[in-house]
N, C-alpha and C positions, 0 to 999 in steps of 0.2 A: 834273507828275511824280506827286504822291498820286493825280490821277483815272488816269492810265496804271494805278498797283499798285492799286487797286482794282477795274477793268476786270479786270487779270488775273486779282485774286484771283475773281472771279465767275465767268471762264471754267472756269476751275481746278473750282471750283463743281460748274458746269453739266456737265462733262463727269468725276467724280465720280459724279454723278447718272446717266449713260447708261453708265458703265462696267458691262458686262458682270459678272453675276457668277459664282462656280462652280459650278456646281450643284451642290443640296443630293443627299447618297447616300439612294440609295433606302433602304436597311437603316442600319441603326445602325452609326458609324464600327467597332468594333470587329469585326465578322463577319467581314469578305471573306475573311481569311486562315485562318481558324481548322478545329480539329480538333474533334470531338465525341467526348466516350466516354462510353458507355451503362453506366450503376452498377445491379448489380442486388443493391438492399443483402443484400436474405437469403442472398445466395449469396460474396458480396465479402469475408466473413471467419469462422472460425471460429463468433467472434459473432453476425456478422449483423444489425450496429446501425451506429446511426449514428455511434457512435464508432469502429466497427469500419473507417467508410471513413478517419474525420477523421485515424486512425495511419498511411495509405497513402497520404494529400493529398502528401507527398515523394515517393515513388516516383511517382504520378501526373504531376509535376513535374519530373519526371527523362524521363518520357513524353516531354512534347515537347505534352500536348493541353491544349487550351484551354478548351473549354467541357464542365462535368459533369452532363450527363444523370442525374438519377432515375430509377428507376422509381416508379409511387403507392406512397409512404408516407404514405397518409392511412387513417387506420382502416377496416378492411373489416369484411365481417358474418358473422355465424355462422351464420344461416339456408343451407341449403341450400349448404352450405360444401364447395368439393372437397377429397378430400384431408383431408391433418390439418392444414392451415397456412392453404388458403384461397388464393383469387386476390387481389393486387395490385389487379386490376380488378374487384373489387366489393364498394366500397365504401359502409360505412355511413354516415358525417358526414368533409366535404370540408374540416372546418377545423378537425380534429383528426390528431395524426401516432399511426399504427400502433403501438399498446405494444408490440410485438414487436422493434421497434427502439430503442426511446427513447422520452425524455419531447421535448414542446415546447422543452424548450429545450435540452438535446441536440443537435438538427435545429438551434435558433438557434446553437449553439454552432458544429455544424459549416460552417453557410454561414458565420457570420464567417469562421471559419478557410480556408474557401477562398476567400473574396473578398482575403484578406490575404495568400492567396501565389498572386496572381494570377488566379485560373481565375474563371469565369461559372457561374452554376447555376442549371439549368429545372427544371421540372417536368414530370413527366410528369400529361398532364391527361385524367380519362377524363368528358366530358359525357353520353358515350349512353346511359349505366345508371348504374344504382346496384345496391348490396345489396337482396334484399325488406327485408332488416330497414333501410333508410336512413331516418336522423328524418324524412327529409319523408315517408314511406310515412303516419306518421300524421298530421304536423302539416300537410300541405298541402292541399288539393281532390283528391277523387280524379282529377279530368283533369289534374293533375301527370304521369300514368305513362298508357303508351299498355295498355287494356282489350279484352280480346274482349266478345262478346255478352253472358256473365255477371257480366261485373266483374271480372274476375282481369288481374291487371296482368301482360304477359306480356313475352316476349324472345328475342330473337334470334339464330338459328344453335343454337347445343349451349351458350348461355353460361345453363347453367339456374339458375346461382346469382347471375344479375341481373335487376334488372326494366326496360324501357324509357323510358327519359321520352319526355313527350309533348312535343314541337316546334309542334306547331299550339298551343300555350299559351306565349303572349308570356312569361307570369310566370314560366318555368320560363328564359327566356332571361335575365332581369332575375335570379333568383336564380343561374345558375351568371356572369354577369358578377360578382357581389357576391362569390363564396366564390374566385374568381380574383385580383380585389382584395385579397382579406386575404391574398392570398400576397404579393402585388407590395407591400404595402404594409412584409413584412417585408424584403423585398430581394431577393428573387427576381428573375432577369434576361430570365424569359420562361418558353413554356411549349412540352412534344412532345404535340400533343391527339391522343387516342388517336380512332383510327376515324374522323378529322373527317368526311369522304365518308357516312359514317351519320346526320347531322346536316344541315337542310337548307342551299343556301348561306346564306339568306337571313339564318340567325340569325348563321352568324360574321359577316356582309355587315352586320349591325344593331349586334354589342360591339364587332368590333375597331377598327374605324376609332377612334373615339373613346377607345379603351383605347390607341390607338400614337400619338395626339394628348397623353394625357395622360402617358405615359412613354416618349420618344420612341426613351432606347435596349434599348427592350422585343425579344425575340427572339421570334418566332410560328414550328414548323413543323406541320406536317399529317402524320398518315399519312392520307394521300391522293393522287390525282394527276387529283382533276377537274379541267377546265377552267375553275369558276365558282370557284377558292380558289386560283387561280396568279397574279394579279393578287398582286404585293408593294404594290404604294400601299394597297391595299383591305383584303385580306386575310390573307395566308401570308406571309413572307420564302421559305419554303423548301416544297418538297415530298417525299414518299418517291418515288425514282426503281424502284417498283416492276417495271418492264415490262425495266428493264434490270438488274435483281439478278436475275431468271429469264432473262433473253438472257443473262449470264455462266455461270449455271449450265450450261445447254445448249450454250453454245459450250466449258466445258470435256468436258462429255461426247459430242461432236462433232456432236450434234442441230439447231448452227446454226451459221452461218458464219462469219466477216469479214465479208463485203456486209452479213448481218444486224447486222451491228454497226452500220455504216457507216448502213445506213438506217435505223437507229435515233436514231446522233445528229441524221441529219438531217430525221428528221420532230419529235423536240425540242428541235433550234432551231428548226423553224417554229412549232410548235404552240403554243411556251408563253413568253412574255416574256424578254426578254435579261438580264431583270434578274433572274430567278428564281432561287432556290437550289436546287440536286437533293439529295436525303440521297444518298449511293450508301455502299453496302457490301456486304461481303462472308456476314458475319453479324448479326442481331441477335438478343434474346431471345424472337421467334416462333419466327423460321429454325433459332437449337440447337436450343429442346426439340421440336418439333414435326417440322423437315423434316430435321434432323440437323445438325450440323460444318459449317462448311466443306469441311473437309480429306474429308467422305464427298459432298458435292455436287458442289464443283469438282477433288478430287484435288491431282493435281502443279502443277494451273492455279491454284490458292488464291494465290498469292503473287502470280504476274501479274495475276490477278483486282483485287487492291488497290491495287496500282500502278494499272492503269485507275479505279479507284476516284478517287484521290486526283491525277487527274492530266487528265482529261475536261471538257471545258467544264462548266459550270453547277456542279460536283458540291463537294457540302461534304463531306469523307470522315466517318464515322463507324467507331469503334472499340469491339467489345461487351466486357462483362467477362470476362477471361481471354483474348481472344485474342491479349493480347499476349507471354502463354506456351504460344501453339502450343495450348490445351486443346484434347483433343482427345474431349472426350467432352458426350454433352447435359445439361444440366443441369438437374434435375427442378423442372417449376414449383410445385408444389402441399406440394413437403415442403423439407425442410431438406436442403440439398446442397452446404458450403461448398468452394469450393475453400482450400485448408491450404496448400500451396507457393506462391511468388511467386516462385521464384529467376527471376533473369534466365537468358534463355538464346539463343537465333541470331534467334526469333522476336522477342524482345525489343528485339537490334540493329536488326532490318529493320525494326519499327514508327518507332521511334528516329530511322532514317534515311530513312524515310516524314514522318512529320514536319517534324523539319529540312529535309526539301524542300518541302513546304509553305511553312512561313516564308519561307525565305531566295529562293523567285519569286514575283514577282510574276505573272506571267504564268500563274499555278496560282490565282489569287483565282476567288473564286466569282463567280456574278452577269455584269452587266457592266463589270466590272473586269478581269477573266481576257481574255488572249491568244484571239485567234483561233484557230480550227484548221485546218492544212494535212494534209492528207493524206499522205504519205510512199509513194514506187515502194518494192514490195514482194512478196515472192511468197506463192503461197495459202499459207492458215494464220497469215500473219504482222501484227498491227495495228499499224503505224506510222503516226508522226504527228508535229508539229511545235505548237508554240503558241510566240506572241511577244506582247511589246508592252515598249514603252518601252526599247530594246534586250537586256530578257533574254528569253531561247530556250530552250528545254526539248524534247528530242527521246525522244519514249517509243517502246518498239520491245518486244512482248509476241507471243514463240509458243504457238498452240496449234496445231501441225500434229499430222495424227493420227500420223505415227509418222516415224522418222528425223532429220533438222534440214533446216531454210532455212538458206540462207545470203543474207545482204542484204549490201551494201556502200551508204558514203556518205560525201563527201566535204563535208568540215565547214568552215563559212565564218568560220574562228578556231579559238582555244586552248576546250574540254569540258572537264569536269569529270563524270567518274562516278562520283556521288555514294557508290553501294554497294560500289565498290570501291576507291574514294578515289583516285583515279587522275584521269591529265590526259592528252588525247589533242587531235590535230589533222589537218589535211590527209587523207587517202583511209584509210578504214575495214572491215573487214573482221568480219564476223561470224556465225558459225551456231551457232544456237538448235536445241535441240530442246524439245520439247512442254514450256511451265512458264518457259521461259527469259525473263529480260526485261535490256533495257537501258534505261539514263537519263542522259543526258548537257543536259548546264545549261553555261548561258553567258550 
C-alpha cells in the first residue's frame, strides 16, 4: 500500500512538471486596459507646477484615466531659448526637475500622491537633443553631440534651441540609460521617448532589453512607428499610431474614405506584431499648438473620431490636457497659457463614458488581449464593426457621410447596452446617423 501512494505521489510529480503553463503577458499585467492622459503641466493650472496637477489628481480620478503622462519637467536651457518660457524639449541637465514648476521634491511629492490614488506615471523622455547650454555641452567629449565641418554642434528641422547628440558614440547611449535610471529608481512607471525614430534602432535595441529585464512592470512607448521599435519583447510596448490620426483627420474632412480606413487597419495588423500597442488619438500637444483643435481638424467627426480611438484593435486611447472640456482653442507652447475653468460639462460626460467602456470590456484591451475585428454590412460613409472575446461584444457604428444620414439596421444576438445613452436594446435595430453620429452597444 505505501509503495502504491508513493508511485502516485511521483506521477502527480511528473505530470506537475509537464503541465502547461500560462503564458507570461507580453507587457506589464497592469496596461491592457488602460487610458493615458497627457499633463501639460505649464498649461494644467493657473500655477503651472507640480502642485498645480497634485490638486486636480481627484478630478483626474473622477476621469476614469489611468496612466499620467508628463510632459519634460526636467530643467531646460536659456541659450537660444524660444519665446519667454522656452521649450519642454530642450533641456539642460535630465536629472534635475524644471524650477518653473517646483522643487525635486514637489515632483516626489506629487508621484506619491498619484501612485496612492491609483494612477501610473511616465515620463516624457526627450534623448535626441539637449539644450546648447546642457552640462554635458562642456563636460563630455565633443563627439558627445553630432558637429558639422567647423565644430558647431548642430540640429535638427527648426528645433534651433537644441543641439544633437551623437548615436555613433556608444557613451552617449550608456549616459542617457544612467539619467533614465534615476528616474525609475524614484518610482517612475515608465517612459513617452520623444522622436524615438530619430535615434538609431540599435541603441533603444542595446538599453531596453536589459532596462524591462531589470523592472519588469516598466511601461516603454515611442513616438514612432518604425518597423525596427514595434517588437514589444525587445523594444516599445506601444507605438504612435501616426498614419491613422491623419486617416481620421481626412476621413473627417471627406479626403478619404471607409475602404481607407478599412485598409489601414489591415495593413496594421499585418505589419506590426498582435502584441503591439497603438497610442491613437485625437489630439495631442503637437496636434493643438501647431496643426490646431480637434474640433478645427475633425469638426462634427471629433467625437466619432475618439470613439474609434478607444475602440480599434491595438489602440491604447490617449487623452490631452483639456480635452476633456471640449477646449477649444491652441495652446501656446513657448509662453504661459493656463487653462482657469475645469468645470465639467457634456464633453466631460463623454470622456467619462469613454472610459468606463474601456474598463468595463474586455474585448477593447489593447495588444493581444483585445477582441478580434469583424467588419459589420454597412452603407458608404458608415464604419461598423464588431470585436468579441471571451463572451463580451462591443459593436461600434461611427458616420462620416458627407451630408444627409445612413441608415443601418441590425439584428442583435442578446440583450446591448448603450453605454452613452444608458439604455438597453435587443432583437432588430434600426438606425440613421448623420455626419458625427455614433453608436455603442456592449454585451
Amino acid at each position: 500500500m505505501k509503495r502504491i501512494v508513493i508511485l502516485a505521489a511521483a506521477l502527480l510529480a511528473l505530470a506537475a512538471c509537464h503541465k502547461k503553463e500560462t503564458p507570461r503577458p507580453v507587457h506589464p499585467e497592469w496596461t491592457y486596459g488602460t487610458v493615458m492622459y497627457e499633463v501639460n503641466v505649464r498649461q494644467f493650472s493657473p500655477e503651472g507646477t507640480f502642485k498645480g496637477v497634485e490638486a486636480q489628481l481627484p478630478r483626474l480620478k473622477d476621469l476614469g484615466v489611468d496612466i499620467l503622462w508628463l510632459m519634460p519637467m526636467y530643467e531646460i536651457g536659456t541659450v537660444e531659448r524660444k519665446g519667454t518660457l522656452g521649450s519642454y524639449y530642450a533641456i539642460s541637465d535630465y536629472t534635475k526637475v524644471n524650477p518653473e514648476f517646483g522643487t525635486m521634491a514637489d515632483f516626489e511629492d506629487l508621484l506619491a500622491a498619484a501612485h496612492q490614488a491609483g494612477f501610473k506615471v511616465i515620463l516624457d523622455w526627450v534623448a535626441n537633443q539637449t539644450a546648447p547650454d546642457h552640462i554635458w555641452m562642456e563636460g563630455r567629449p565633443a563627439d558627445f553631440y553630432e558637429r558639422d565641418s567647423l565644430g558647431n554642434a548642430i540640429w535638427e528641422y527648426d528645433w534651433t534651441d537644441t543641439r544633437s547628440l551623437n548615436y555613433e558614440n556608444e557613451a552617449v547611449w550608456a549616459a542617457q540609460d544612467s539619467c533614465m535610471r534615476f528616474w525609475i529608481a524614484k518610482g517612475v512607471d515608465g517612459f513617452r521617448c520623444d522622436a524615438a525614430g530619430e535615434m538609431p534602432p540599435k541603441f533603444w535595441k542595446a538599453i531596453l532589453p536589459k532596462m524591462k529585464a531589470d523592472f519588469p512592470d516598466l511601461y516603454l512607448l515611442a513616438e514612432a512607428e518604425k518597423p525596427e521599435l514595434s517588437d514589444p519583447t525587445e523594444t516599445f510596448d506601444a507605438t504612435y499610431a501616426w498614419e491613422f490620426h491623419h486617416l481620421l483627420n481626412e476621413l473627417s474632412q471627406g479626403k478619404k474614405t471607409v475602404a481607407d480606413l478599412k485598409d489601414y487597419v489591415a495593413r496594421d495588423g499585418k505589419n506590426t506584431p498582435e502584441a503591439l500597442f497603438r497610442l491613437m488619438f485625437t489630439s495631442n500637444h503637437d496636434e493643438n499648438s501647431w496643426a490646431g483643435t480637434e474640433f478645427e481638424r475633425m469638426g462634427a467627426c471629433a467625437n466619432a473620431c475618439e470613439v474609434l480611438c478607444f475602440t480599434l484593435p491595438k489602440g491604447q486611447p490617449l487623452i490631452y490636457t483639456g480635452q476633456e472640456i471640449g477646449l477649444s482653442r491652441r495652446l501656446a507652447f513657448f509662453e504661459k497659457d493656463p487653462i482657469t475653468d475645469w468645470s465639467a460639462n457634456e464633453f466631460t460626460t463623454f470622456f467619462k463614458k469613454l472610459t468606463a467602456l474601456r474598463h468595463a470590456n474586455p474585448a477593447l484591451a489593447a495588444g493581444e488581449r483585445g477582441g478580434a475585428l469583424t467588419w459589420l454590412e454597412a452603407p458608404d460613409g458608415v464604419v461598423a464593426f464588431s470585436r468579441e472575446v471571451d463572451g463580451n461584444k462591443v459593436i461600434v457604428i461611427a458616420s462620416f457621410v458627407s451630408e444627409g444620414t445612413a441608415h443601418i439596421s441590425l439584428d442583435l444576438d442578446g440583450t446591448y447596452t448603450e453605454p452613452f445613452l444608458e439604455e438597453t436594446c435587443e432583437g432588430h435595430q434600426e438606425f440613421d446617423l448623420a455626419k458625427g453620429d455614433y453608436v455603442v452597444l456592449t454585451k
